[in-house]
C-alpha positions in Angstrom: 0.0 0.0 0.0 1.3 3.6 -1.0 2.1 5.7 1.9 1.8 9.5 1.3 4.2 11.4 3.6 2.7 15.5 3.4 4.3 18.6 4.9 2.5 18.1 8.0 3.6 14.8 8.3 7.5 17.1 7.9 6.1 19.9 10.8 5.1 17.0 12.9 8.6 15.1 12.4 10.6 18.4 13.6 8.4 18.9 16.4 8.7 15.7 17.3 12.9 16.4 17.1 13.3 13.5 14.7 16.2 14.3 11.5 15.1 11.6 9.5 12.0 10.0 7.8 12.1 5.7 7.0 10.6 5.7 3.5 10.1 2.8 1.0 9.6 2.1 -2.5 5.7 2.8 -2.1 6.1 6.5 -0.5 4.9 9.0 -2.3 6.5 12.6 -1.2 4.8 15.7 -1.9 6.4 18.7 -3.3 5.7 20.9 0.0 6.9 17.9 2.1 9.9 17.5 0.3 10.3 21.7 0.6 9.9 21.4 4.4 12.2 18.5 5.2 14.9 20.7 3.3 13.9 24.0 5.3 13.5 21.9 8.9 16.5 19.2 8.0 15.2 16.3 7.7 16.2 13.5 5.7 14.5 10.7 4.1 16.2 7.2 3.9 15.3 3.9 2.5 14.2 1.7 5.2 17.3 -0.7 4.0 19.7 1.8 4.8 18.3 3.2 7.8 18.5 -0.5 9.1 21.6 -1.2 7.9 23.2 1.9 9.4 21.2 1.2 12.3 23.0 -2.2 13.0 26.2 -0.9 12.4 25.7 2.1 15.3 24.5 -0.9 17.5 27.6 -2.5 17.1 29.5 0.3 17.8 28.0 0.6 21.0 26.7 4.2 19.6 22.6 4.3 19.6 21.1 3.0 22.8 17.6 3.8 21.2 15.4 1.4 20.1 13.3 2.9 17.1 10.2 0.8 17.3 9.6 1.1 13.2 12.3 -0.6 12.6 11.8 -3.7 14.7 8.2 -3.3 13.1 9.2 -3.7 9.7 11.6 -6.2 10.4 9.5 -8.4 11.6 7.1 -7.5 9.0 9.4 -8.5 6.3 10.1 -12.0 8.6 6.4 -12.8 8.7 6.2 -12.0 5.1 9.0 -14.1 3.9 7.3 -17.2 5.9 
């Protein structure tokens, strides 16, 4: 299902102090969206990179933080793949 990620979605991400947004293949970005994440910082990654850099800071010892979308899709992709 496509997932639509709007300039609120952006204004809520900032207030919420978060730098990045996990997109996939099915997000759609709006212009204004993509306008604010520029003017408030924030970056959009692929949900592969952000869980492949995510592993690596965990071995580092670096991000004590567990994001609770990425053990989501994780095991989303597990359940899927079974």
């Amino acid at each position: 299902m496509k997932k639509l990620i709007s300039q609120e979605d952006i204004k809520k991400a900032f207030k919420d102090k978060k730098s990045t947004i996990i997109i996939d293949d099915d997000t759609i970005i709006t212009p204004s969206a993509r306008d604010a994440a520029r003017e408030y910082k924030i970056q959009f990654k692929k949900e592969s990179e952000h869980i492949c850099s995510h592993k690596e800071s965990m071995c580092n010892g670096e991000d004590k933080e567990v994001d609770i979308d990425v053990i989501y899709r994780i095991v989303k992709e597990v359940l899927e793949e079974t």
